[in-house]
N, C-alpha and C positions, 0 to 999 in steps of 0.2 A: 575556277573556284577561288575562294575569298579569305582570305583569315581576319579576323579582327577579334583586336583586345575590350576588353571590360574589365581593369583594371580595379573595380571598384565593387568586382562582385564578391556577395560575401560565403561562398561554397566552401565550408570546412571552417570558417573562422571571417571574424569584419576585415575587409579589404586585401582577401587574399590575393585576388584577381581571377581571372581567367580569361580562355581563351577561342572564341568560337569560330568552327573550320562551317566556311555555308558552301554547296555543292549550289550551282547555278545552272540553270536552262542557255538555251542559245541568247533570248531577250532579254538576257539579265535578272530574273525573279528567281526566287529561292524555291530547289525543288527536294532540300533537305541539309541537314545540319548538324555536328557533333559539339558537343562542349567539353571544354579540355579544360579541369579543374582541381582542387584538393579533391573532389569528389567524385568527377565524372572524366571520361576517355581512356582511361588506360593510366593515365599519368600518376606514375608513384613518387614524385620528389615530395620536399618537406616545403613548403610555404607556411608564414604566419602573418602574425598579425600587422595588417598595414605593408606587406611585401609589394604589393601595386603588382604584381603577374601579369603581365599583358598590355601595362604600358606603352609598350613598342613590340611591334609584331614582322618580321622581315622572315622573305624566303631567303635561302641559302642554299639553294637547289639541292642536288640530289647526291649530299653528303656517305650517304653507305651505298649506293650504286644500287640502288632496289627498284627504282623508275618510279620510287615516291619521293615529290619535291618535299625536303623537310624545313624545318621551320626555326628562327630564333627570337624567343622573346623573354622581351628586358622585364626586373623588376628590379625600379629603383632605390627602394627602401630595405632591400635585404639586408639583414646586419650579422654576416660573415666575416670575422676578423674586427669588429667593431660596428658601432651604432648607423644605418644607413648607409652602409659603403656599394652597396648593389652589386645585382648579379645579370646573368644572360643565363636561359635554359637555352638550348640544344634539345628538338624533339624532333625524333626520326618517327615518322608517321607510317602509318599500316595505309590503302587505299580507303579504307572507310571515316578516315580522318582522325581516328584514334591513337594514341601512343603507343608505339614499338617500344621505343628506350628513347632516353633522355643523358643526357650531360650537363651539369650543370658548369658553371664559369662566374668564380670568385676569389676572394681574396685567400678561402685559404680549400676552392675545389676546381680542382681540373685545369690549372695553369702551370706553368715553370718556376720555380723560385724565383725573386726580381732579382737579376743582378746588382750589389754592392758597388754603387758608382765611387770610381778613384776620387778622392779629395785632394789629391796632392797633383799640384801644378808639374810640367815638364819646364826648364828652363827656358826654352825658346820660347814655347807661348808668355810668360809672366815676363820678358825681355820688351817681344815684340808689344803687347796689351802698355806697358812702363810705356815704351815710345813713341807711341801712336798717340797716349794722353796726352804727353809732356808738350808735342807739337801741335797738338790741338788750343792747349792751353797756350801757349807763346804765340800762336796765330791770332788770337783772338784779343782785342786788346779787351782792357775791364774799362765801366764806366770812369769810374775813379780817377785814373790814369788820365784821360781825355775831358774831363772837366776842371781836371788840375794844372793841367798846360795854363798858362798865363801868355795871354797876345801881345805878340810882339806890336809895337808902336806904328800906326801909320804915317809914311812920310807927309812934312807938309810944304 
């Protein structure tokens, strides 16, 4: 079976996206298919306008242990926490390709608070980083220095 996005589809609103699950024959042709949208498969999250839904479509195999492989698909343009910062849905899929539940994964749903990076240097690092310059610099001579040399005289 197949997933692919149609990020550009307009189900519930312009360019919400979606997400079509195609069920395949042994030869490869399509012998039936779900569409996972604002509108259609089960799927209740909120998309809007210009969210791109299905942008990127990856399996993530078989997240809730049900023996249906489930699905993550990106929408670049979500503006969770600010204008276009994007998200990932998480969709746990039923066998008929439809939506069980979903997760979503953004700035301000279904992650950890970011940790507050330390600003303040350790002494040994701002020591070693000082000394590592300083000999870098003293290695290296400047132009300046080498076309200011004056030649000494050759003997005659």
């Amino acid at each position: 079976d197949l997933a692919v996005g149609a990020p550009g589809d307009n189900d519930g609103g312009t360019y919400h996206g979606a997400v079509w699950i195609l069920f395949l024959n042994t030869d490869g042709t399509v012998k039936g298919y779900q569409k996972i949208s604002d509108t259609q498969g089960g799927f209740t999250g909120v998309l809007e306008y210009a969210d791109f839904f299905g942008w990127s479509v990856t399996s993530v195999g078989d997240l809730d242990g049900d023996g249906v492989p489930d699905l993550a698909v990106g929408a670049p343009e979500d503006d969770d926490g600010g204008s276009s910062r994007g998200a990932v849905w998480i969709l746990f899929l039923n066998t008929d390709g439809t939506v069980k539940s979903h997760q979503k994964l953004s700035d301000t749903a279904g992650l950890p608070p970011s940790p507050t990076p330390s600003r303040t240097a350790t002494p040994s690092s701002t020591t070693t980083a000082t000394a590592t310059t300083t000999a870098t610099r003293t290695a290296t001579p400047t132009p300046s220095a080498t076309s200011s040399a004056t030649p000494s005289p050759s003997p005659s």
